[in-house]
KEKEVO-18364 format. One record per residue: x, y, z of N, C-alpha, C in turn; residue in three letters. Coordinates in Angstrom, 3 decimals. Layout:
- n.east / n.north / n.up / ca.east / ca.north / ca.up / c.east / c.north / c.up / residu
- X / Y / Z / X / Y / Z / X / Y / Z / ALA
...
% end
This chain:
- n.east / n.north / n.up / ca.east / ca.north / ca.up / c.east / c.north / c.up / residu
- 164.325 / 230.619 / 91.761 / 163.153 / 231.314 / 91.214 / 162.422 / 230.384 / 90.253 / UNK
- 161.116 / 230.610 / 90.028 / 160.106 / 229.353 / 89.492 / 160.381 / 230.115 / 88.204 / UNK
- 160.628 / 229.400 / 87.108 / 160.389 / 229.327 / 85.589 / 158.688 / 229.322 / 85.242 / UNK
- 158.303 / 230.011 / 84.436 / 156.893 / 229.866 / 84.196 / 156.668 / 228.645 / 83.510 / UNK
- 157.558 / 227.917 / 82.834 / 157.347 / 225.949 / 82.751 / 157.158 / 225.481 / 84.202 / UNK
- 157.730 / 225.792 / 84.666 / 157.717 / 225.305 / 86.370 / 156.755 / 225.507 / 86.679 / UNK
- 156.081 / 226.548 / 86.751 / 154.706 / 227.037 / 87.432 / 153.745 / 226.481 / 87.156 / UNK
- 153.854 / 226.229 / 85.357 / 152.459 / 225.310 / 85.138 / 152.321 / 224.455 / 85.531 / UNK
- 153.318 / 224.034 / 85.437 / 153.387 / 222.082 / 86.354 / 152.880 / 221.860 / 87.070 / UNK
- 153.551 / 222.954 / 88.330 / 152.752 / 222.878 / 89.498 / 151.392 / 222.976 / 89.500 / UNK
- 150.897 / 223.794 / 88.311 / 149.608 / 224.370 / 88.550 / 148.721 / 223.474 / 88.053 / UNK
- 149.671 / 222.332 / 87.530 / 148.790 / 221.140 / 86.849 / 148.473 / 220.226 / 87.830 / UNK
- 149.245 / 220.662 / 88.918 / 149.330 / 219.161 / 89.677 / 148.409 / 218.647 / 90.299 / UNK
- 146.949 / 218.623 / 90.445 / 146.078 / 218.924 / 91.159 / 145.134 / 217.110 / 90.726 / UNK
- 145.693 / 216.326 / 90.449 / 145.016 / 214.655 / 90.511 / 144.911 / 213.902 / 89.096 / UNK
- 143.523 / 213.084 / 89.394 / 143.795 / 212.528 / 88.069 / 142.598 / 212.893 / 86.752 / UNK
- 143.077 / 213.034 / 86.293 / 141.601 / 213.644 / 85.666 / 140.376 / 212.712 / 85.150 / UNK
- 139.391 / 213.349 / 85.231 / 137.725 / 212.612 / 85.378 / 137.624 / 211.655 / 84.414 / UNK
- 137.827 / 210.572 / 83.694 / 136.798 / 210.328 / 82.813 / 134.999 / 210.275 / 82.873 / UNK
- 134.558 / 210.241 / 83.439 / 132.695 / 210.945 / 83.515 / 132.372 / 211.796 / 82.199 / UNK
- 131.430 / 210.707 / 82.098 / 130.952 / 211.282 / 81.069 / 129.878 / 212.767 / 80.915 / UNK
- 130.060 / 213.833 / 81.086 / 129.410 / 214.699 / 81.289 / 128.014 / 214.719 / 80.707 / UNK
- 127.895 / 214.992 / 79.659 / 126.743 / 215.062 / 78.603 / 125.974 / 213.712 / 79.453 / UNK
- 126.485 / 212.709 / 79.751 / 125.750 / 211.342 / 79.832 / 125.052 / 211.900 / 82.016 / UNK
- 125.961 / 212.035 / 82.146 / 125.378 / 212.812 / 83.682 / 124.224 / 213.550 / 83.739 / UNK
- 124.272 / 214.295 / 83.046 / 123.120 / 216.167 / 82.502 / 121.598 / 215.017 / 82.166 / UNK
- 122.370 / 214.142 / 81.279 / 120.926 / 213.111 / 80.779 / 120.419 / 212.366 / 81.860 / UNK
- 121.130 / 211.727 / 82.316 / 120.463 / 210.499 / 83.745 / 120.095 / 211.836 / 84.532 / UNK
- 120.047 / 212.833 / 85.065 / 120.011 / 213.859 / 85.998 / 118.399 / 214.067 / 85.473 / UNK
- 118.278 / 214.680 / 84.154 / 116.748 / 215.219 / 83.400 / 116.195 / 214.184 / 83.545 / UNK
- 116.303 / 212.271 / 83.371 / 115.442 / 211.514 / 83.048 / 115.173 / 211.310 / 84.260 / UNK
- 115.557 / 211.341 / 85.446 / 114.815 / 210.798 / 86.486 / 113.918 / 212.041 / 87.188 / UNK
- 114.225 / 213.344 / 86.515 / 113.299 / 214.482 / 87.019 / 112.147 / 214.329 / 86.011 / UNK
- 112.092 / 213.185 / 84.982 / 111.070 / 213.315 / 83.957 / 110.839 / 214.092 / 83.472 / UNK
- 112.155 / 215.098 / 82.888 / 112.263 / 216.417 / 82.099 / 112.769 / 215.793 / 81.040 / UNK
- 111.507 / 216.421 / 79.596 / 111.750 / 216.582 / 78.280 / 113.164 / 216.988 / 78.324 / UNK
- 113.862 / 217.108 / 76.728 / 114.949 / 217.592 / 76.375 / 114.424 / 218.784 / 76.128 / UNK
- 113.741 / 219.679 / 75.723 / 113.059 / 220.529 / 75.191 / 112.454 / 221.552 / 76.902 / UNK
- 112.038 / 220.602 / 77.800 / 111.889 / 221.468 / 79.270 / 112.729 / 222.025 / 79.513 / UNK
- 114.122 / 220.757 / 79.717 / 115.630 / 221.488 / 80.394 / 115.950 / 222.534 / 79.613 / UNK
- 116.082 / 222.067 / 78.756 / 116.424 / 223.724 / 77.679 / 115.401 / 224.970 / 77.936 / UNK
- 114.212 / 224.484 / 78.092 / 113.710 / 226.133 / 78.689 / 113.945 / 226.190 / 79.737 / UNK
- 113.997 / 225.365 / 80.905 / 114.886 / 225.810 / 82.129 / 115.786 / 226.391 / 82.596 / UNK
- 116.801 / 226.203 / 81.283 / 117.923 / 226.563 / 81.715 / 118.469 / 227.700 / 81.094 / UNK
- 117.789 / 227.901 / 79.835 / 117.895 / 229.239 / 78.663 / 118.977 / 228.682 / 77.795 / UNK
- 118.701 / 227.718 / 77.277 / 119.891 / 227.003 / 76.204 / 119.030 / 226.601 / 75.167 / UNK
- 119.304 / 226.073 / 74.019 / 118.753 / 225.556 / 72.845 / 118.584 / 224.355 / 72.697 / UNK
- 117.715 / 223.390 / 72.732 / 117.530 / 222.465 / 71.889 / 118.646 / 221.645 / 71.804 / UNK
- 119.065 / 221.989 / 70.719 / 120.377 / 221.505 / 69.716 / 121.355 / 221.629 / 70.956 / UNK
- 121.539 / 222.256 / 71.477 / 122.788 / 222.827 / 71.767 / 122.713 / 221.863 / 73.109 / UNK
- 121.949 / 221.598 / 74.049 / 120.902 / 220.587 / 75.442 / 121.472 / 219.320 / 74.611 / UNK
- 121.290 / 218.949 / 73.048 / 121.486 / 217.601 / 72.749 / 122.740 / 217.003 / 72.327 / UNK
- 123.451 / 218.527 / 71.603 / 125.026 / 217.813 / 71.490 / 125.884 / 217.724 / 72.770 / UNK
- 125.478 / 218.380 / 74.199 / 126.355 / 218.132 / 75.211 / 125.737 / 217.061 / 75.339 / UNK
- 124.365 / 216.801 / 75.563 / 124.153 / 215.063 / 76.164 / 124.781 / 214.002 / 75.242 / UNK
- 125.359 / 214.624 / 74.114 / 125.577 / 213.090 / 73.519 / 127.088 / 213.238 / 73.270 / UNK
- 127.311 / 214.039 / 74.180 / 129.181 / 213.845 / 74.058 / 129.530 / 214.892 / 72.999 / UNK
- 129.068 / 215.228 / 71.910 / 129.523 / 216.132 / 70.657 / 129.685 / 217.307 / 71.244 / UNK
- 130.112 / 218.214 / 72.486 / 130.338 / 219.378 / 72.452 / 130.285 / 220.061 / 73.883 / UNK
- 131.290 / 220.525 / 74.468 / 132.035 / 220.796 / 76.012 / 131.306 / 221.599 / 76.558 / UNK
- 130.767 / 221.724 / 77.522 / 129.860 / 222.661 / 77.757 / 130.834 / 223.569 / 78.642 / UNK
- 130.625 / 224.990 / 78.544 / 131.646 / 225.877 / 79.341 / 130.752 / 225.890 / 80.612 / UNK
- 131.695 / 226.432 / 81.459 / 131.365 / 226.398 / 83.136 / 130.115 / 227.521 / 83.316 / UNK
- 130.055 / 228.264 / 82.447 / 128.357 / 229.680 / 82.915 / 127.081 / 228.393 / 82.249 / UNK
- 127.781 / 227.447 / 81.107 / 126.389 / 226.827 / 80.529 / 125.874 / 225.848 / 81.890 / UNK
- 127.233 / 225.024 / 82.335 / 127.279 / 223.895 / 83.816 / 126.256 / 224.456 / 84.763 / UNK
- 126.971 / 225.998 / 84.824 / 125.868 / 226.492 / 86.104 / 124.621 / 226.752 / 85.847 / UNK
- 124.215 / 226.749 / 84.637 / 122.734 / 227.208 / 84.358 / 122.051 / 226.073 / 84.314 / UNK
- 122.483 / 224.817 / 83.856 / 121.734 / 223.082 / 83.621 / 121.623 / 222.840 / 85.477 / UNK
- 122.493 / 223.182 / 86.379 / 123.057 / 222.818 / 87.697 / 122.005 / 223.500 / 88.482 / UNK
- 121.573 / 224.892 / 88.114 / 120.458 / 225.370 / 88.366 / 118.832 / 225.212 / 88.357 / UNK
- 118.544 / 224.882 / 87.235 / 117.500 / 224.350 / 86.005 / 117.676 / 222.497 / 87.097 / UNK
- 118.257 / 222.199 / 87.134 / 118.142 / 221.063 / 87.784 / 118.061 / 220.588 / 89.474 / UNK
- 118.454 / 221.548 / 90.160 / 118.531 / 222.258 / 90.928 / 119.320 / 220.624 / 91.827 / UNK
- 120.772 / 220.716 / 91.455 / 122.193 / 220.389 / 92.088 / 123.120 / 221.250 / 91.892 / UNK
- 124.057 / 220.482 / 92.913 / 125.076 / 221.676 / 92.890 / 126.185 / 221.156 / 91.504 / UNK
- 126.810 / 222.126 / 90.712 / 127.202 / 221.792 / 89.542 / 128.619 / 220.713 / 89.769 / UNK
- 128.986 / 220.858 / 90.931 / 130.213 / 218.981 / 91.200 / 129.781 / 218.301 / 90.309 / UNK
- 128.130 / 218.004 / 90.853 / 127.320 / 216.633 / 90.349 / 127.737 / 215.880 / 89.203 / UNK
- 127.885 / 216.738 / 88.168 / 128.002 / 216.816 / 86.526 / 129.648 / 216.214 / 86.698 / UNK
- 130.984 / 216.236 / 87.058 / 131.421 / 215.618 / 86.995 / 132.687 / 214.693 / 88.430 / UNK
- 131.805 / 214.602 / 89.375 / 131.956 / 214.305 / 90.529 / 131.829 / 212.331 / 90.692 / UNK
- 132.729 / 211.961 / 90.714 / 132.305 / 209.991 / 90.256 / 131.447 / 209.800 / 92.316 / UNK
- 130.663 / 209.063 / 91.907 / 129.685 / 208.086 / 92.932 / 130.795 / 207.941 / 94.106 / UNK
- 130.568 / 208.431 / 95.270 / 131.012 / 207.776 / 96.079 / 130.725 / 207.317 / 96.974 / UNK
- 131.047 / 206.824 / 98.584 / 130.257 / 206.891 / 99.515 / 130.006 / 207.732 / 99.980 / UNK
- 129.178 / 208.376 / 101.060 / 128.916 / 209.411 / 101.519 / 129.404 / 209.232 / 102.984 / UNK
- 130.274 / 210.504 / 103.416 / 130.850 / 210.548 / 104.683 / 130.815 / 211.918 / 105.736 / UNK
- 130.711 / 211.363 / 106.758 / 130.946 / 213.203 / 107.765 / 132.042 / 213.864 / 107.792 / UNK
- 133.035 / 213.386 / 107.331 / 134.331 / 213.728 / 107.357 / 134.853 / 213.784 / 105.976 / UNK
- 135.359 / 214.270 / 104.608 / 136.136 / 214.563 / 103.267 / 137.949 / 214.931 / 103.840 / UNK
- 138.618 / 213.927 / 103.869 / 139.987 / 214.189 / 103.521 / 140.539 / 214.044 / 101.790 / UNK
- 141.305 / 214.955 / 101.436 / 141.597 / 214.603 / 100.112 / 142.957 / 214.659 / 100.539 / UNK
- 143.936 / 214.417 / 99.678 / 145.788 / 213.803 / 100.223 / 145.948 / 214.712 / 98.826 / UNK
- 146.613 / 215.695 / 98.970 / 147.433 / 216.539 / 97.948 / 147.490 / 215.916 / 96.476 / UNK
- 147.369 / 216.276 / 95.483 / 147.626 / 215.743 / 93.938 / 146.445 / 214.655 / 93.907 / UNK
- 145.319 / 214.411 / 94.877 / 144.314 / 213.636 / 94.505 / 143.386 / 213.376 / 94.477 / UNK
- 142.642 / 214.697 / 93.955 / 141.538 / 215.545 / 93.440 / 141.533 / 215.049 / 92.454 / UNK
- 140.011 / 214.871 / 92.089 / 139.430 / 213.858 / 91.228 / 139.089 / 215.255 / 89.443 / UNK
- 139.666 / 215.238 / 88.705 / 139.872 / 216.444 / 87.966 / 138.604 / 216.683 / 86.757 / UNK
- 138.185 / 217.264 / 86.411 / 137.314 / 217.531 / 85.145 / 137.712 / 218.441 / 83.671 / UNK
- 137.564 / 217.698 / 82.847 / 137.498 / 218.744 / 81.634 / 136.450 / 220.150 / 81.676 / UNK
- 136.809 / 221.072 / 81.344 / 136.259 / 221.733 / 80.183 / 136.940 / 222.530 / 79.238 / UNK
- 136.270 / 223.229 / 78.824 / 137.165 / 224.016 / 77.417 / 138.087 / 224.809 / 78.032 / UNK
- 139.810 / 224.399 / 77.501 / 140.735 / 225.361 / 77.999 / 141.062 / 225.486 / 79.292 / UNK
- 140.469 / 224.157 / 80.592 / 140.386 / 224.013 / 81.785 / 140.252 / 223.284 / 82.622 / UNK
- 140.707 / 223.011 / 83.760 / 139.756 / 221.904 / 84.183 / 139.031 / 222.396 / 86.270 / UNK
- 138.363 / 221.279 / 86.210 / 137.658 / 221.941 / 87.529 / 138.071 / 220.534 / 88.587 / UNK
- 138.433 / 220.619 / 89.531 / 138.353 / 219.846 / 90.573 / 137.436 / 219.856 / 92.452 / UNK
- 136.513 / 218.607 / 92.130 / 135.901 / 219.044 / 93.597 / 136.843 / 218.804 / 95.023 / UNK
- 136.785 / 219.455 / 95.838 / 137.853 / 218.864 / 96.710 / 136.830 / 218.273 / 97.732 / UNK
- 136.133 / 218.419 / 97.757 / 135.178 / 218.284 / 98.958 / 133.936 / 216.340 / 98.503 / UNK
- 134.486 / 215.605 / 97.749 / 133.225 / 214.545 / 97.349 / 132.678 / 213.324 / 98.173 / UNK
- 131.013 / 213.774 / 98.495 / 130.797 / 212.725 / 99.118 / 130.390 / 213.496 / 100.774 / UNK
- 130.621 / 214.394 / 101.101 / 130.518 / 214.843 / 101.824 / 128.940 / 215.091 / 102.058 / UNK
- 128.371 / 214.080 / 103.434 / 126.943 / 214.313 / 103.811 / 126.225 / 215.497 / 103.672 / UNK
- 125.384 / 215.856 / 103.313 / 124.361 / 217.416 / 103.494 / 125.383 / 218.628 / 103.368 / UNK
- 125.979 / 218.580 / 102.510 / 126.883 / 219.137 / 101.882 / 126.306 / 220.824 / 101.919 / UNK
- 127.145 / 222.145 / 102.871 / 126.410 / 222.973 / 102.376 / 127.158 / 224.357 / 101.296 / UNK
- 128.627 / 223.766 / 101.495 / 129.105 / 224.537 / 100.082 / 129.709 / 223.896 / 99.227 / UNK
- 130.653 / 224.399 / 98.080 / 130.987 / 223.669 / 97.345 / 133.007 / 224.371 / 96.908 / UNK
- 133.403 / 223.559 / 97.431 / 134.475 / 224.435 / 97.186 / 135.536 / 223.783 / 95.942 / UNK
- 135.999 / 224.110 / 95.167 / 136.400 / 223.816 / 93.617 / 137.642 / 224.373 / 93.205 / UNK
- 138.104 / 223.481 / 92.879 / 139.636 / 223.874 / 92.155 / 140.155 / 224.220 / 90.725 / UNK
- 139.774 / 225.391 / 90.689 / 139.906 / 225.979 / 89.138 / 141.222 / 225.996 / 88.747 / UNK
- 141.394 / 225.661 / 87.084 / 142.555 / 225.965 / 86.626 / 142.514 / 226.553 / 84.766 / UNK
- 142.986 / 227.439 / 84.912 / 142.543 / 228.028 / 83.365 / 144.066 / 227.863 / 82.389 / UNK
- 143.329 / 227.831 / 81.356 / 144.830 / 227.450 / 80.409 / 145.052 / 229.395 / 79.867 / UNK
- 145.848 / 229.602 / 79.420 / 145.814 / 231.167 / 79.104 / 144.812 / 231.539 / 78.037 / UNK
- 143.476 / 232.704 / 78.018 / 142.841 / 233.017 / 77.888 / 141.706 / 232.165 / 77.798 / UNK
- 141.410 / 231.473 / 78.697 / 140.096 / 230.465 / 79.175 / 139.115 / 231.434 / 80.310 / UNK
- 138.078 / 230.836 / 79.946 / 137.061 / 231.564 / 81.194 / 136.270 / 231.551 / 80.925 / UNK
- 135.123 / 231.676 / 82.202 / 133.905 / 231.062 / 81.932 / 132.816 / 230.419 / 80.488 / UNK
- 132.766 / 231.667 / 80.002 / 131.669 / 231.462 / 79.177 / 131.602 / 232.842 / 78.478 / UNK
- 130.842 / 232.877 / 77.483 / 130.435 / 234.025 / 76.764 / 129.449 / 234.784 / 77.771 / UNK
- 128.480 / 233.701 / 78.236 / 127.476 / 234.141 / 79.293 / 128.075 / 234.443 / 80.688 / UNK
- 127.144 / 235.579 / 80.950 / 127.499 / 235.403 / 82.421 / 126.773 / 234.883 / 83.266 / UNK
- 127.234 / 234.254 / 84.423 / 126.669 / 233.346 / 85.548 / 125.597 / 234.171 / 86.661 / UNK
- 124.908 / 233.703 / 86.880 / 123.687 / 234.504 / 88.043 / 123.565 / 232.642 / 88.676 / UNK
- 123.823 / 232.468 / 90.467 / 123.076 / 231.623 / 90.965 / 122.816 / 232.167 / 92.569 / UNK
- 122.561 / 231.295 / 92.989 / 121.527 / 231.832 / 94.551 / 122.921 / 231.467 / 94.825 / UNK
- 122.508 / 232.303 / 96.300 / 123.895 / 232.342 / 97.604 / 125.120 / 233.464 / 97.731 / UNK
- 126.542 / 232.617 / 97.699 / 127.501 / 233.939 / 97.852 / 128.326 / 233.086 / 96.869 / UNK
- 129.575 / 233.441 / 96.606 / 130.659 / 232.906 / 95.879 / 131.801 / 233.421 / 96.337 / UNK
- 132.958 / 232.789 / 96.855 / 134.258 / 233.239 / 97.233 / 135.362 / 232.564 / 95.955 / UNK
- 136.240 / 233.682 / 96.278 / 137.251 / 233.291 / 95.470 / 138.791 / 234.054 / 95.837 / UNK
- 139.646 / 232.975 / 95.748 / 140.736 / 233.235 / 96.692 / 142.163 / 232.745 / 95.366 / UNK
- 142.697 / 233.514 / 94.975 / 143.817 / 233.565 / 93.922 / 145.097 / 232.658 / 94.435 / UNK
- 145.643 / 231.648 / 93.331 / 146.662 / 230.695 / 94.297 / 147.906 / 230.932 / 93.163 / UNK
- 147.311 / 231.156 / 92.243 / 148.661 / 231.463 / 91.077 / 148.130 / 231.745 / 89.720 / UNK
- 149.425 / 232.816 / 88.841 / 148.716 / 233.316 / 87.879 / 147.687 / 234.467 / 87.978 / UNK
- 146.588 / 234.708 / 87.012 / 145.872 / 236.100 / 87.137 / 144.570 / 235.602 / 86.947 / UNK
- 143.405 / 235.839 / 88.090 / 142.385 / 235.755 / 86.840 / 141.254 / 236.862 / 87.363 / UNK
- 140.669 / 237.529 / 86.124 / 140.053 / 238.930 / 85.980 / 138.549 / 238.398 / 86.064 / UNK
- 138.000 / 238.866 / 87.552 / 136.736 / 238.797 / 87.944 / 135.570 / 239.857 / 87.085 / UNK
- 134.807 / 239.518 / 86.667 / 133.853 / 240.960 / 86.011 / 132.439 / 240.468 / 87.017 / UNK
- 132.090 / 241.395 / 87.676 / 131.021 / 241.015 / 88.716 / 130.420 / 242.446 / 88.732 / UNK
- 129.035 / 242.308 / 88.266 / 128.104 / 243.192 / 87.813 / 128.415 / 244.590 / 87.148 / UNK
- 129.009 / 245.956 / 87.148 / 130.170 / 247.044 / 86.690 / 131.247 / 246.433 / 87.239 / UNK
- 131.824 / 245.773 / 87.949 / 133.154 / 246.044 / 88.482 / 134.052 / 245.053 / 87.943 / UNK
- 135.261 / 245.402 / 88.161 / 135.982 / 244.564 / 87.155 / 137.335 / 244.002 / 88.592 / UNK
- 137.628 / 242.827 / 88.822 / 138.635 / 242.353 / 90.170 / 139.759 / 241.947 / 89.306 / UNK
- 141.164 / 242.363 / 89.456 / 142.131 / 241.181 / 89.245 / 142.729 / 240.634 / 90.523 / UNK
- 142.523 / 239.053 / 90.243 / 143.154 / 238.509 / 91.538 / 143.975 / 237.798 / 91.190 / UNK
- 144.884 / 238.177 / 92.018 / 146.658 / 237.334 / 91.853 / 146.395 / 236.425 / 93.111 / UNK
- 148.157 / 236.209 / 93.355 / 148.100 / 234.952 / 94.547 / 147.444 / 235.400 / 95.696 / UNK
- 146.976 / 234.702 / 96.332 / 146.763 / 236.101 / 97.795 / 145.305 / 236.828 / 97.338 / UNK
- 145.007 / 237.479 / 96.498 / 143.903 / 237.805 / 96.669 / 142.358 / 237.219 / 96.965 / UNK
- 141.666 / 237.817 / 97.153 / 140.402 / 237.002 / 97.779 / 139.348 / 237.747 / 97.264 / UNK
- 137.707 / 236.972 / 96.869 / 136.849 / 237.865 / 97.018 / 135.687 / 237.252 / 96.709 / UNK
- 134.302 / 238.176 / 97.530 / 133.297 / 237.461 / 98.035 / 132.338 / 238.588 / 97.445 / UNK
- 131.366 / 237.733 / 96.920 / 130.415 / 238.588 / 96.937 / 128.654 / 237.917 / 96.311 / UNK
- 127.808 / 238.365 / 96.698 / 126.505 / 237.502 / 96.055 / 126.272 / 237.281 / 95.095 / UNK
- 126.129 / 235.995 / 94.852 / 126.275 / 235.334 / 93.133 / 124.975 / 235.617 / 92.603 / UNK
- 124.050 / 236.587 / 92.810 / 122.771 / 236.913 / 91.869 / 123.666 / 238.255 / 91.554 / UNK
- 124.590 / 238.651 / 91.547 / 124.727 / 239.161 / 90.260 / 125.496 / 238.806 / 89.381 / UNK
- 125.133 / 239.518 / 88.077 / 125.784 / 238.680 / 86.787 / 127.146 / 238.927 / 86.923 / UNK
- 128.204 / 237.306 / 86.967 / 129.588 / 237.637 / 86.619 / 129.941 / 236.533 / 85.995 / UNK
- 131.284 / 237.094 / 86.096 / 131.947 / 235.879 / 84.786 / 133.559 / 236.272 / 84.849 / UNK
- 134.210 / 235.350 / 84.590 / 135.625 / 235.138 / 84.760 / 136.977 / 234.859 / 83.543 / UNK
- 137.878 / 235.179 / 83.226 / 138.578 / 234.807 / 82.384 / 140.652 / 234.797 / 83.010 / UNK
- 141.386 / 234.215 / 82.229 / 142.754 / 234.077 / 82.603 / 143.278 / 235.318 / 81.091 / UNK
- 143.805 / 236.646 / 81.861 / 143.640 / 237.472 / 80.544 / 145.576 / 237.193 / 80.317 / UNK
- 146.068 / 236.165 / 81.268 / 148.305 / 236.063 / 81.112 / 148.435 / 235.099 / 79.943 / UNK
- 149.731 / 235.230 / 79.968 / 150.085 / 234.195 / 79.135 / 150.692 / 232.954 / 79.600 / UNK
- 150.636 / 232.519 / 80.895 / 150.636 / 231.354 / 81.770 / 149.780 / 230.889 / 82.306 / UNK
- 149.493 / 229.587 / 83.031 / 147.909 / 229.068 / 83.654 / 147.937 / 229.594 / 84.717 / UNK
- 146.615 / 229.705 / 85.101 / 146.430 / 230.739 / 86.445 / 145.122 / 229.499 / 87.258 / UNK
- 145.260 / 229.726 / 88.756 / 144.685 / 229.024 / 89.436 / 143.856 / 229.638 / 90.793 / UNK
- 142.491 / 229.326 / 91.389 / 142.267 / 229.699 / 91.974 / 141.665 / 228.719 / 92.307 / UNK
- 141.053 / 229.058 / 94.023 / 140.494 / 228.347 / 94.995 / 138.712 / 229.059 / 94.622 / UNK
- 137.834 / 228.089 / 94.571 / 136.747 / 228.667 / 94.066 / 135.327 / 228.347 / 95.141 / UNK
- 134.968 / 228.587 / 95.970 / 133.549 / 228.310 / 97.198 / 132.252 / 228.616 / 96.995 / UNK
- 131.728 / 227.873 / 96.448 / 130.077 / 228.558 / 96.046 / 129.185 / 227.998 / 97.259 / UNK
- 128.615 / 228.910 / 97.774 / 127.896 / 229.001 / 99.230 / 126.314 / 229.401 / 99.256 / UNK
- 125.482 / 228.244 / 98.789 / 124.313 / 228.473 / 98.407 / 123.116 / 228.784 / 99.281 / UNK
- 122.235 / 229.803 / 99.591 / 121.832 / 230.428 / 100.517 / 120.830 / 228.915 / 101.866 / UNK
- 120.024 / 228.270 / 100.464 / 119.016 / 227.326 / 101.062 / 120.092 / 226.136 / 101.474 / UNK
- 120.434 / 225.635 / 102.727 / 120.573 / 224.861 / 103.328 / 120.003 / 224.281 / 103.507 / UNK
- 120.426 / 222.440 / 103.249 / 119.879 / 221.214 / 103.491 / 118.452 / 221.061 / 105.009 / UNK
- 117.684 / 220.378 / 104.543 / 116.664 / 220.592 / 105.399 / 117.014 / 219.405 / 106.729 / UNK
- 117.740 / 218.806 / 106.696 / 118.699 / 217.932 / 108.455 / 119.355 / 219.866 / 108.643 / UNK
- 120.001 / 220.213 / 108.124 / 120.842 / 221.316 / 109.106 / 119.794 / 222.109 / 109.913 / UNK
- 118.540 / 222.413 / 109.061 / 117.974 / 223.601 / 109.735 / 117.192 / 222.827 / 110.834 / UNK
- 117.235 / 221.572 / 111.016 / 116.075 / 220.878 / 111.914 / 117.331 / 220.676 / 113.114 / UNK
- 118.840 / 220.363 / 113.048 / 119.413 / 220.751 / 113.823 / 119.765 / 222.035 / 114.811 / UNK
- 119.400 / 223.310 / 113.635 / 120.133 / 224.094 / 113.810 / 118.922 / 225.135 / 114.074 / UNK
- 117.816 / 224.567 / 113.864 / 116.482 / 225.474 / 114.283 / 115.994 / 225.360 / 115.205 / UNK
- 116.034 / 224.737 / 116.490 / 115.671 / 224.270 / 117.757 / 115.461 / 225.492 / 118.546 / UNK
- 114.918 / 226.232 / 118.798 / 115.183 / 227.345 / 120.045 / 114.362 / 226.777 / 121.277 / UNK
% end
């Protein structure tokens, strides 16, 4: 039987973690859209201050703030801490070597990087006990799946409230407001798919032919 030391381990095991500089990403991202510091922040519904201490490293941005700059910028939120790679038709990743990210109380892993005309995003969440999203809640275009691999974590998606353990699953359209937290006292992990409605413009010229 797994010891809950045991479990975390496992639940740690997931690569090496990012150094990327986040804040420094969010910045090269605005300067080549030739967005003020002061635009992105009304873009995205953040402050000023608050737009300038993540760009300069002074302060973690939680995963509802990621998705709102990711939005406002309009990439998918990997971007922010996903390292350069080549781009391929095919993404194999080899177990334990998922490329890992900070945030507060967490970290995020893309499994999918590099992958041509990319049309979802599927992510490897891991929460430390009582971590989760954000104060804010998240609204983006498309669907969002989420599939429970260990541990607990308590979905709040528009009134309704999900707990998903191992095994559980759940889908539903990310324009409405939700938001996530780990309410155990062990790390909890889930499989995370954000499935954004507008598809790359090569798919639909493939895939629009009649």
């Amino acid at each position: 039987m797994q010891t809950d030391n045991e479990a975390t381990t496992n639940a740690h095991a997931i690569g090496e973690v990012s150094q990327i500089d986040v804040g420094h990403r969010i910045r090269t991202l605005r300067e080549r859209r030739r967005l003020s510091i002061r635009a992105l922040a009304e873009a995205s519904g953040l402050a000023v201050n608050t737009l300038s201490l993540i760009e300069n490293g002074r302060t973690s941005p939680s995963v509802s703030t990621l998705q709102r700059l990711a939005m406002a910028l309009q990439v998918p939120i990997s971007t922010f801490f996903t390292p350069d790679v080549p781009k391929k038709r095919i993404v194999f990743t080899p177990a334990g070597q998922a490329v890992t990210s900070l945030f507060p109380h967490g970290t995020l892993s893309d499994l999918a990087p590099g992958l041509i005309n990319r049309t979802l995003e599927p992510l490897l969440i891991t929460l430390e006990p009582g971590a989760g999203s954000g104060t804010e809640a998240i609204i983006h275009t498309g669907q969002e799946f989420v599939f429970g691999l260990h541990g607990q974590i308590v979905y709040a998606v528009a009134d309704q409230t999900f707990s998903i353990g191992p095994g559980d699953s759940l889908l539903f359209e990310a324009v409405l407001p939700h938001r996530w937290h780990n309410p155990g006292h062990s790390v909890a992990q889930a499989l995370l798919v954000l499935c954004p409605l507008e598809l790359p413009r090569s798919v639909w010229e493939r895939h629009g032919r009649f």
